[in-house]
N, C-alpha and C positions, 0 to 999 in steps of 0.2 A: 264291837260296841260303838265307836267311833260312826262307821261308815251305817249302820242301823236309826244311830241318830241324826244325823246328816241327812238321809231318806225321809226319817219323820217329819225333819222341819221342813224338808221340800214342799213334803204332801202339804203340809199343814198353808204353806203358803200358797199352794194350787188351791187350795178348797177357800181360802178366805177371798185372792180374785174372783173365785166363781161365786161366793156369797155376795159380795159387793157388787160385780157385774149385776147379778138377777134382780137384789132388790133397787137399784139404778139404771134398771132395763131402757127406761123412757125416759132420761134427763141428760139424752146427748151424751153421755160419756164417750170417752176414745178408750183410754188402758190405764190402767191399774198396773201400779210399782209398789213395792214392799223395801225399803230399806230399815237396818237395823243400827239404831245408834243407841250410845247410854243412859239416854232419859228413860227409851222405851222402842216400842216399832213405828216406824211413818208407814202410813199408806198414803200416798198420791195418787190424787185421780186427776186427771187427764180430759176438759172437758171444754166444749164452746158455750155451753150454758150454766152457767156457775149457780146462779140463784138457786135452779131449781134443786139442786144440789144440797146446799146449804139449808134451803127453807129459814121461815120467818123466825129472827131470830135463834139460827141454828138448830132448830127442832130434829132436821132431820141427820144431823151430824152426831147432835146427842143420844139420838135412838141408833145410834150405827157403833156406836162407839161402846153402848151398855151391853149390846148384843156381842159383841165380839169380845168383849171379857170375859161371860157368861158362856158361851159356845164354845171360843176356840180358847180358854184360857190365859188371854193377853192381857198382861199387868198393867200399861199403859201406853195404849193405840192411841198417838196423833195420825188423825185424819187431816189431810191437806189439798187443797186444792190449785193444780198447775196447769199453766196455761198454754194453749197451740199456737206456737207463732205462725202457720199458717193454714187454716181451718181448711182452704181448698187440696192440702196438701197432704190430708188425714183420710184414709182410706173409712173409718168411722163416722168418722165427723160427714163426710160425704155422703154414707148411705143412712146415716140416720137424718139427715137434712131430708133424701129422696122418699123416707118411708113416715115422715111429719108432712111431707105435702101429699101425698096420698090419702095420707086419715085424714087431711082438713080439706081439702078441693076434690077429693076423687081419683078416679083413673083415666078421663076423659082424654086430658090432655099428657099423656105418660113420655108420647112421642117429643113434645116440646122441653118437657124436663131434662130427658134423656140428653138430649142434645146442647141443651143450655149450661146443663153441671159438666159437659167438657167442652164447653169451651171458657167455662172459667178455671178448669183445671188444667186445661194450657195455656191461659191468660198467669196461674200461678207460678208456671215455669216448669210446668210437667214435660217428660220427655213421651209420655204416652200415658192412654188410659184406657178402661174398658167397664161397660156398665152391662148387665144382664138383667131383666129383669121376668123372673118367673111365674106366673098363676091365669086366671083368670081376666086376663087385659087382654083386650076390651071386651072379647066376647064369653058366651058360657061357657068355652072349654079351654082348659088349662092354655097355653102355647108361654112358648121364651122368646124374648126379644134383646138383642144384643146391639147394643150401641160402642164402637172403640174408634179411636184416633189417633195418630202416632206412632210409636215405634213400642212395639212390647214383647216379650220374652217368655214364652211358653215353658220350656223347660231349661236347665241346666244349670250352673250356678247363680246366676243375675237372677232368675225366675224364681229361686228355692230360700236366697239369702238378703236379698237385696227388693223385689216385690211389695207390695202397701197391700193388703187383701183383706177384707171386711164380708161378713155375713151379717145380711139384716131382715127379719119380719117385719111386714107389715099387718095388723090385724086389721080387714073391713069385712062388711056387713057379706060381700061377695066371696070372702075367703081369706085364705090367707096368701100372702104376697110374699115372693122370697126377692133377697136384692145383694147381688153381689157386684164387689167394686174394686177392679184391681190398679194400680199407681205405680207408675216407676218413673220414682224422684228426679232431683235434677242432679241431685248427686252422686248420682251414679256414672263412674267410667265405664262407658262402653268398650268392648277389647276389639269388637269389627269395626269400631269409626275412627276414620283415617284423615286428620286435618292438615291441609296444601299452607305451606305457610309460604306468604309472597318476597319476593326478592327485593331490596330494597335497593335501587340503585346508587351508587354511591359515587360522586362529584370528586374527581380530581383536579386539586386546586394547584396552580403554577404561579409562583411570584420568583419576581426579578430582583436579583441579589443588586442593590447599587452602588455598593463596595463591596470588596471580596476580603475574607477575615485573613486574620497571620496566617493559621493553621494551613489554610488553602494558597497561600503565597509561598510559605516556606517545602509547600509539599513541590505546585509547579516548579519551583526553582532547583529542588532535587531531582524532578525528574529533566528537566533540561540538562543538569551536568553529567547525568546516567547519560542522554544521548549523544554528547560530545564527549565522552570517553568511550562509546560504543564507536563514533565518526573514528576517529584517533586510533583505534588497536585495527577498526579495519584499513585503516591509510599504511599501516604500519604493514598489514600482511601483504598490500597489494604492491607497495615496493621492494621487501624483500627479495621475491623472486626474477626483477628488473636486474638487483645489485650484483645474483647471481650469475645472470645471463653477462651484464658486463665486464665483470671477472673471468670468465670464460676467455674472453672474446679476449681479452688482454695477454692472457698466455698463450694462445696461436698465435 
């Protein structure tokens, strides 16, 4: 029972991001969170464009809000709005900026977008990016154009866990436009990149004692009488055997 209910509330939190997502299809959003506190549930959204969001005098929060009591059964849904500290750094935020200049200016200049949104995404301090963009540019048949810079990670764990990746449409008169945008953060540790760190050389300093303390006066001075009782036992050994020889010589 336990793990059946558990599953329910997953679904139910799958289906309500994907309700939220579709009806803020076109208002910039990035992601959608669900937290569960005791007033009620929060949903956060996640967006560079707040207004269009909210709408005039919360219109459309309140319509977001009526619906999702009525549909999914939620007692009381705060809706909340949270902010990108850095919009160039949003794999969303990124391709919905490239598929808003597209519906407003065209596809003429697709070439100069491509290139301009990375290099403000490694002016943000990206470590790599890559832009794709699919359909009808510029001419009448489909073709894909891919734009990347940097350092980026195709597969393995960095690529599956650590990646930014956004799927975007753009709807024009000429079709439809697909836009994909992949990001790898700054925060990400690389495990191939290997940094030299430099040797600091380090100054050795010599100062001149201009008097010499007890400790080192009383130490010389013990070793000076170790070497005058060292002088003394060998004077000692080396007339020993003088004394013998003269003794000898006395009893012949």
């Amino acid at each position: 029972m336990i793990e059946r209910k558990f599953m329910a509330d997953k679904i139910r939190e799958f289906q309500v991001q994907e309700y939220v997502a579709a009806t803020l299809e076109k208002s910039g959003h990035s992601r959608i969170e669900i937290k569960r506190t005791p007033l009620g549930e929060k949903i956060i959204v996640y967006t560079t464009r707040p207004g269009l969001i909210v709408g005039r005098k919360g219109e459309n929060v309140k319509k977001l809000t009526a619906v999702l009591k009525k549909k999914f059964n939620m007692e009381n849904p705060q809706i909340e709005i949270g902010e990108i500290d850095e919009p160039m750094l949003d794999a969303f935020a990124v391709a919905d900026q490239i598929a808003n200049s597209f519906e407003r200016f065209g596809t003429k200049r697709f070439k100069f977008v491509g290139y301009n949104t990375l290099t403000k995404i490694l002016a943000a301090g990206a470590l790599g990016a890559e832009i794709v963009i699919g359909g009808k540019v510029p001419s009448a048949r489909a073709k894909s154009w891919r734009f990347s810079v940097g350092y980026l990670k195709k597969s393995g764990n960095i690529s599956e866990n650590f990646m930014l990746r956004a799927k975007v449409t753009s709807k024009l008169k000429t079709g439809i436009i697909g836009i994909k945008v992949s990001i790898l953060p700054p925060t990400v540790v690389l495990p191939d990149r290997i940094k030299i760190k430099k040797i600091e050389k380090q100054e050795i300093k010599v100062e001149e004692l201009k008097e010499t303390p007890k400790d080192l006066k009383e130490e010389i001075e013990k070793v000076e009488e170790i070497k005058e009782e060292i002088k003394e036992k060998k004077a000692k050994k080396e007339k020993a055997p003088k004394e013998k020889r003269s003794r000898k010589k006395d009893k012949e």
